[in-house]
C-alpha positions as CSV (number, residue, x, y, z in Angstrom):
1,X,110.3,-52.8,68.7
2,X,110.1,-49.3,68.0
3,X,113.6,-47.0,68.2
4,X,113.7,-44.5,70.8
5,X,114.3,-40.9,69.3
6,X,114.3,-39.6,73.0
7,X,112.2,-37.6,74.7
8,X,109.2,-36.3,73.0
9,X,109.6,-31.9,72.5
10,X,108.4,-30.0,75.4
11,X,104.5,-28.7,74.2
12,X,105.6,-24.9,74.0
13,X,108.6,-25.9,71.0
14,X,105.5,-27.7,69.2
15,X,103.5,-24.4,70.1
16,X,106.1,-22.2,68.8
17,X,107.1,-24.4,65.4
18,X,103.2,-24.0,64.6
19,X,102.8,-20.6,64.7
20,X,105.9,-19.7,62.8
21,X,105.3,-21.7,59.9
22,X,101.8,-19.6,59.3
23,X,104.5,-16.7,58.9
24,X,106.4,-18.7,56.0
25,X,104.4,-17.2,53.5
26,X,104.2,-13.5,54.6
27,X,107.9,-13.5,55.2
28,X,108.9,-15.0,51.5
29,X,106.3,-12.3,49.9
30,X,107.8,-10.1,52.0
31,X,111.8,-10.8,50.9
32,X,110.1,-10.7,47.5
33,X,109.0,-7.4,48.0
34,X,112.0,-5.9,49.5
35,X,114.6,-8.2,46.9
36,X,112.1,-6.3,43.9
37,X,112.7,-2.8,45.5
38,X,116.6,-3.3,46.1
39,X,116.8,-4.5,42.1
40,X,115.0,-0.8,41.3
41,X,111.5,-3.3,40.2
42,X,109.4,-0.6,42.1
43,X,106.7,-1.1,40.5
44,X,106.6,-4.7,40.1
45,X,107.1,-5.0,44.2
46,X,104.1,-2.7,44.6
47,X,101.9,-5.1,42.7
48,X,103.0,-7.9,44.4
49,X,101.8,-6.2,47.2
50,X,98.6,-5.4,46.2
51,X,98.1,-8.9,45.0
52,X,98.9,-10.4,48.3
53,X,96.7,-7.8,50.1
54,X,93.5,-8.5,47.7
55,X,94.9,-12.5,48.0
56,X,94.6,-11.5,51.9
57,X,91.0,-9.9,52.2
58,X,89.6,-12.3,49.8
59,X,90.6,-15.1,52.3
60,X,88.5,-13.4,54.9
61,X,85.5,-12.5,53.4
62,X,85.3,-15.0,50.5
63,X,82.0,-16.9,51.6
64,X,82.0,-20.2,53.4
65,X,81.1,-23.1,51.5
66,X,78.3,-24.9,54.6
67,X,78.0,-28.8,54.8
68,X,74.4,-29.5,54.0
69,X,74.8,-33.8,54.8
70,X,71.9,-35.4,56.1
């Protein structure tokens, strides 16, 4: 028999937990960013910057790889 953990997380928590771990990345590069700036590493932040711009664009234009089965 399976142990009961309690009632299962109303859908909008589950909702919510979703979407905020798709900001887990922009928030760390961001704290990286403004840790780099804090230590005087100017222009280190501003190429992390960059680089996670270009890294950003190239997501959404690189071409999509189409499934030619069958």
């Amino acid at each position: 028999m399976a142990a009961n953990t309690g009632p299962p997380l109303p859908v909008w928590i589950s909702v919510y937990c979703c979407r905020v771990k798709a900001f887990i990345p922009w928030l760390t590069v961001l704290a990286v960013i403004i840790l780099l700036n804090a230590m005087k590493l100017r222009p280190l932040a501003t190429a992390v910057a960059v680089g996670w711009l270009a890294y950003c664009i190239w997501t959404w234009v690189r071409p999509k790889k189409h499934d030619r089965a069958g």
